[in-house]
N, C-alpha and C positions, 0 to 999 in steps of 0.2 A: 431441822428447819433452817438455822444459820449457815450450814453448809449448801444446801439447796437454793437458798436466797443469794448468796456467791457467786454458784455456778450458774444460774442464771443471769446475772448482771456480767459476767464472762463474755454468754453468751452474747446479749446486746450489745459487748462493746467490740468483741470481733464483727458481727454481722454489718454496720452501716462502714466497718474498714474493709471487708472483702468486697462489699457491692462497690465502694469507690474504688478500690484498688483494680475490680472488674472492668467499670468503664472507663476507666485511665489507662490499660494494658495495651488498647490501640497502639503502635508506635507510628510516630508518623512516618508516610510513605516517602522513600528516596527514589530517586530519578531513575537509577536502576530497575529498579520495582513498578517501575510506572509504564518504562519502557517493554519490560515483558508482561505487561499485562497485556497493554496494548498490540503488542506482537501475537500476544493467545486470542486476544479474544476480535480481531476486525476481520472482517466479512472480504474487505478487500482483499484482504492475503491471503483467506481461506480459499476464495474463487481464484483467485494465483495460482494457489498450490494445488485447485483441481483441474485446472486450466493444463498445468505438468502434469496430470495423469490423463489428461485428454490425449494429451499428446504422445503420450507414451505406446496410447492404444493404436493411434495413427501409425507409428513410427511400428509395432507390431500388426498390425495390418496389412503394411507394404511387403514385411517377412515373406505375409504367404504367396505371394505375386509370383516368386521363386520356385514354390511348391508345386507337386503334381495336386488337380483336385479330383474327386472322383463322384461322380455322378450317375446315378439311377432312376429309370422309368418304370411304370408298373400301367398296364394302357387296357383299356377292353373298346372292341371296335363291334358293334353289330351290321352286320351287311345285309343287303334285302334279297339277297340269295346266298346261297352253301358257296364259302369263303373257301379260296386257294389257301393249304398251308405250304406247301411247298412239293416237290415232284417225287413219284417212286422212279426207284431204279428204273432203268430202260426210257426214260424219258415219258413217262404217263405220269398225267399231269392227277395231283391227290385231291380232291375234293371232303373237305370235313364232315360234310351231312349235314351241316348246324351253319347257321348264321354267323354264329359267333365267336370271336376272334380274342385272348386274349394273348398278350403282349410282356415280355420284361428287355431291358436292356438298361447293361451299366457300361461307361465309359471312364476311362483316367486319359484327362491330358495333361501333357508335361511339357509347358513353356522353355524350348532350346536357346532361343535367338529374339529378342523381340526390340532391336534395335539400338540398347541402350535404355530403354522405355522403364523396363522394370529396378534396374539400379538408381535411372536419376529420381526416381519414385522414393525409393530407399533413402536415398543420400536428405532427399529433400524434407521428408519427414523426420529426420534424425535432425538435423539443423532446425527443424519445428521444435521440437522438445529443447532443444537447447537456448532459441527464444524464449520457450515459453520458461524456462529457469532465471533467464536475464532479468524477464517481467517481474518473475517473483522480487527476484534482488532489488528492483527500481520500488516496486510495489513498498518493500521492508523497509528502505530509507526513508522511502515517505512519509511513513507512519511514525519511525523514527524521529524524522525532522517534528513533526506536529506535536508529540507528547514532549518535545523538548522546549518548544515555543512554547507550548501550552501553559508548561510546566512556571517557567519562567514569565509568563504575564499574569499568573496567580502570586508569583514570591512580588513582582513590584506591584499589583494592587492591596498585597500584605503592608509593604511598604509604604506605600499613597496612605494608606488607612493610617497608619502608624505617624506618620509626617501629620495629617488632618484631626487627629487625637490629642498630641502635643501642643497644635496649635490650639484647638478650643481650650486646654487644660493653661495654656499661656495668657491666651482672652481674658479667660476666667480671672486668674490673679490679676492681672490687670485693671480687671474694673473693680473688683476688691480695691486695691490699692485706690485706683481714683475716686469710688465712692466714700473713702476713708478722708480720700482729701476734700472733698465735697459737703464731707460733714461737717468739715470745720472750719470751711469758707474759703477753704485756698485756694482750689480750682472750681470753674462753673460749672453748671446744669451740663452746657451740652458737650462737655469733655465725657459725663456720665452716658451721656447719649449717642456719643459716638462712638464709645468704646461700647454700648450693649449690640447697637447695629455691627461692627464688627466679628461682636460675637455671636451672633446670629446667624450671617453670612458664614463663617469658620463651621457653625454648626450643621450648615444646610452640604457645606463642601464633605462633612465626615458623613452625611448621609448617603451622599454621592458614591462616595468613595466604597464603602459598605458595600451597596448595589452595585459598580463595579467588583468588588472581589466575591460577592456572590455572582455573578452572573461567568466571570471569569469560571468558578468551580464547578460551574452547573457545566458550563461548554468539556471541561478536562472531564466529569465524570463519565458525559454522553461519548467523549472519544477513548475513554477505555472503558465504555459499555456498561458501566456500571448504572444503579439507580440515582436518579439527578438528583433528588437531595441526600443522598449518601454524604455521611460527616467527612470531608478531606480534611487533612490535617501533613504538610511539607516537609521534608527536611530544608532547611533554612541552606542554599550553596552559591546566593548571590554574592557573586566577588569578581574580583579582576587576577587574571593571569595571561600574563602578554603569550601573544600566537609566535611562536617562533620558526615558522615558515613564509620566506618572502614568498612575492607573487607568481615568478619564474618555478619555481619550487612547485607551489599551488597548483597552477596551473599544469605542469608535468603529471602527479598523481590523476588531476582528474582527467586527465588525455587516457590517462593507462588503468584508471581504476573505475570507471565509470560504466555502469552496467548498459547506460542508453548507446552508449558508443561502439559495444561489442557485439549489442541487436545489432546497429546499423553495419555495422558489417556483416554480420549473419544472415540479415534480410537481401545485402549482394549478394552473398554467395547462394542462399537459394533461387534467386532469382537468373542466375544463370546454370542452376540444376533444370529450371523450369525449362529454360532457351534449351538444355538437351533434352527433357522429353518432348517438346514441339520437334526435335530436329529428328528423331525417331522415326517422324511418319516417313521422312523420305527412303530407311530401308524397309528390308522386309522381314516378318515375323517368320521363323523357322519354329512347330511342335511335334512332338509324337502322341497319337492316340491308339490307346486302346480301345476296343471297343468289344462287346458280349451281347448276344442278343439270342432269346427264344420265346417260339411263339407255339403257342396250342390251339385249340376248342374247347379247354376245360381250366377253369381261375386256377388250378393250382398247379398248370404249366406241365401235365404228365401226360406220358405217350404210352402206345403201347397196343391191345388190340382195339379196345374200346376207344381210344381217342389217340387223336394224332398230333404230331408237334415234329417242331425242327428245331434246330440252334446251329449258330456259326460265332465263331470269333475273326478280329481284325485286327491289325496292329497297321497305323498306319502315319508315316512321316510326314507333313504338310508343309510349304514353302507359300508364304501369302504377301503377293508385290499387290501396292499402289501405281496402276501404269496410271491414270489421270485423275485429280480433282478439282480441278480449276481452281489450284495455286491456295487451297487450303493452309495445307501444310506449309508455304512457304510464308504465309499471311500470319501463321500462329508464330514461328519463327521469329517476325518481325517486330510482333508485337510485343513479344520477351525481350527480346532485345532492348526495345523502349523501356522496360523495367527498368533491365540492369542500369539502364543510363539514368533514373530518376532513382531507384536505390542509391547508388555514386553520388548523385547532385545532393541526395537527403542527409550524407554522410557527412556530406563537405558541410552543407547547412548547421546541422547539429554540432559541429567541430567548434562552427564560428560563434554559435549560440553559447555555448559552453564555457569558450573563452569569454566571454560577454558578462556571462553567470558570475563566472569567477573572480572578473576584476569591481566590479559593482560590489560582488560582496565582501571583497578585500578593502574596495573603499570604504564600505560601512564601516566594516570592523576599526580601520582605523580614524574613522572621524567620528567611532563611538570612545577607543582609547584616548583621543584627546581631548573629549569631553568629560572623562572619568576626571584627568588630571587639573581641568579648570575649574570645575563644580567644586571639585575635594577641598581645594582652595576658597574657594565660594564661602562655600560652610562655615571657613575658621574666619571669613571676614564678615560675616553675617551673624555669626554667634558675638563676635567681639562688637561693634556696630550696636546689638540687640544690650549688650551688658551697658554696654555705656550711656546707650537713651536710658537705660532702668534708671541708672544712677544720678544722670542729670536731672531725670524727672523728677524723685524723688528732693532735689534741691533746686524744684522748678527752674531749673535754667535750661531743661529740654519742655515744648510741647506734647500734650499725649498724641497727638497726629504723627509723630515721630518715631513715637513708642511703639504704637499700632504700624506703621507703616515697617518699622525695623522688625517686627515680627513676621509680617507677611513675607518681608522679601529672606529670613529667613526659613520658613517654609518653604519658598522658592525654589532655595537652592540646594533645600532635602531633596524636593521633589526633582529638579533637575539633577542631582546626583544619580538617584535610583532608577531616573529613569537613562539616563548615561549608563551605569552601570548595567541595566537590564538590557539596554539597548545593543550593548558589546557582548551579552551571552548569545545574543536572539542572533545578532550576524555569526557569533564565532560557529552557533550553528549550522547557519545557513550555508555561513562556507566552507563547513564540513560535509554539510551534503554534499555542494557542488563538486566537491574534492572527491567523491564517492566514497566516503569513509564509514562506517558502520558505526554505530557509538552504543551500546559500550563496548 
């Protein structure tokens, strides 16, 4: 019995440490991890990436344009008298007996010459799939950029919260302390009362603050798909590390690495693939056809004495000119032409947009770094500022208005730290994208 009484309190004392050991196993999610979720599971990049096998089929489509096709008939004709099948010897014309006429013929044509028509077809849908690969890449930064941002305005309303916790837990002592002194006649009534209003106002900020970092976690989960109150839980990697790429720099990668930039040349150059299939019509299409054909008075196409039939074959070479179309073809011509010149104009556009992108967010980045370096400073004047009302207070030669007031404006400049500090990850982002940089 003393051994079985043992082993059972064994038991109960492992049991409530596996179940917490279970739900503490979570490890919190890194950025890494957040960014290939997001890459598995958005709908954007899935229709991306079926978008590249749309185009694939397009681009083997045009393949067969090159091929011979081969085509068959199978025909029944009834006529309202005894149908010609074709002549006997000597020139006497064969009458079937029967009405009825059936029919087969198969033909292969094989496209020789068709102007150019069939390659700029080719050319043009292989430059589509290769679009459609760019899209993906621009599609995958995007989502990039977003689970980075995302990620990063969940660690600073981590932060806000943590800044708005401190404060009320600083409140807190504070009126402690004043109502100590209150009791004993040193300070008045409403030094008590202003320090609870204070504290109330602190309390209502950490509620705030709360409902920002919830609602911040609800938005990351919906963007990597997950269930909105799914537990998230961050690797902590708000910090500063200086960019060490000026803006000439910057701007070069994202000239040369930028996925929108290498559409907009690939949308000219198909665009005057297109200018040579319009320029097509004006030569002429060169084929050869073969052609088989027989015909009977009986579905299953047999001769003989009971029933009659013929057959012939043909092979036959065809040359097909456009002698007029009332300037058709010259009109479609023209009108590609107009592409390629608003493809060009779009290039140039997007060039200038880019460099645009790029200095904006080089400015951020750096008037986010030199608010890292003012705030940091902040802090140690604010924390010292805060020590020294304590102390005066404490030998009333400071008012509690001072005390309270050196609290908030240390809060301040937590708050304007972190968000300095977030503010310079959320550009160095940003100007990573624009840089077209993939991350990680």
């Amino acid at each position: 019995m003393k051994m079985r009484w043992i082993v059972g309190l064994m038991v109960w004392a492992i049991i409530p440490t596996s179940v917490v050991w279970a739900q503490g196993s979570q490890a919190p999610l890194t950025l890494e991890e957040s960014v290939k979720i997001g890459l598995e599971r958005n709908l954007a990049l899935h229709s991306a990436v079926e978008g590249v096998i749309g185009s694939e089929f397009r681009r083997k489509e045009a393949i067969t344009n090159f091929l011979p096709w081969w085509t068959g008939q199978y025909g029944y004709t009834r006529w309202s008298y005894p149908a010609i099948v074709g002549n006997i010897g000597g020139g006497t014309t064969s009458f079937t007996g029967s009405p009825n006429v059936y029919s087969f013929n198969t033909a292969v044509d094989q496209p020789l010459f068709t102007g150019g028509l069939n390659l700029a077809n080719y050319r043009s849908a292989k430059i589509g799939v290769d679009i459609s690969k760019e899209s993906v890449e621009t599609v995958r930064r995007d989502i990039v950029l977003r689970v980075r941002v995302g990620y990063f305005i969940i660690l600073r309303a981590e932060k806000f919260l943590t800044v708005a916790e401190q404060q009320v837990k600083q409140f807190e002592a504070q009126l402690e302390v004043t109502k100590a002194f209150f009791d004993v006649g040193i300070v008045p009534k409403n030094d008590v009362l202003q320090a609870e209003v204070r504290l109330a106002n602190a309390r209502q900020g950490q509620v705030r603050a709360e409902n920002d970092l919830a609602t911040a976690k609800a938005s990351f989960n919906i963007l990597l798909r997950r269930e909105i109150n799914t537990p998230l839980e961050l690797v902590d990697i708000l910090e500063y590390k200086a960019f060490p790429i000026d803006f000439e720099a910057s701007l070069g990668e994202a000239l040369r690495l930028r996925s929108e930039v290498k559409t907009a040349q690939l949308n000219i150059d198909q665009a005057k693939e297109n200018v040579k299939i319009a320029r097509s019509g004006f030569l002429p299409t060169v084929g050869l056809t073969g052609n088989y054909n027989r015909t009977s008075d009986w579905w299953t196409l047999e001769g003989g004495r009971e029933h009659l039939s013929s057959e012939r074959w043909s092979v036959q070479a065809l040359a097909t000119f456009t002698l007029w179309n009332w300037g058709n073809t010259y009109f479609k011509v023209g009108e590609n032409k107009v592409r390629v010149t608003q493809a060009e104009d779009s290039k140039i556009q997007l060039i200038e947009s880019i460099t645009l992108e790029v200095k904006n967010n080089y400015l951020n980045l750096l008037t986010a770094e030199k608010n890292i370096n003012v705030t940091e400073k902040a802090i140690e004047q604010a924390e010292e500022n805060l020590r020294m009302n304590e102390e005066r207070y404490k030998y009333q030669v400071a008012t509690q208005t001072e005390v309270l007031d050196a609290v908030t404006l240390l809060a301040l400049a937590r708050v304007n730290y972190y968000g300095a500090l977030s503010d310079f990850n959320v550009a160095k982002a940003q100007l990573e994208r624009s840089m077209g940089r993939m991350y990680p």
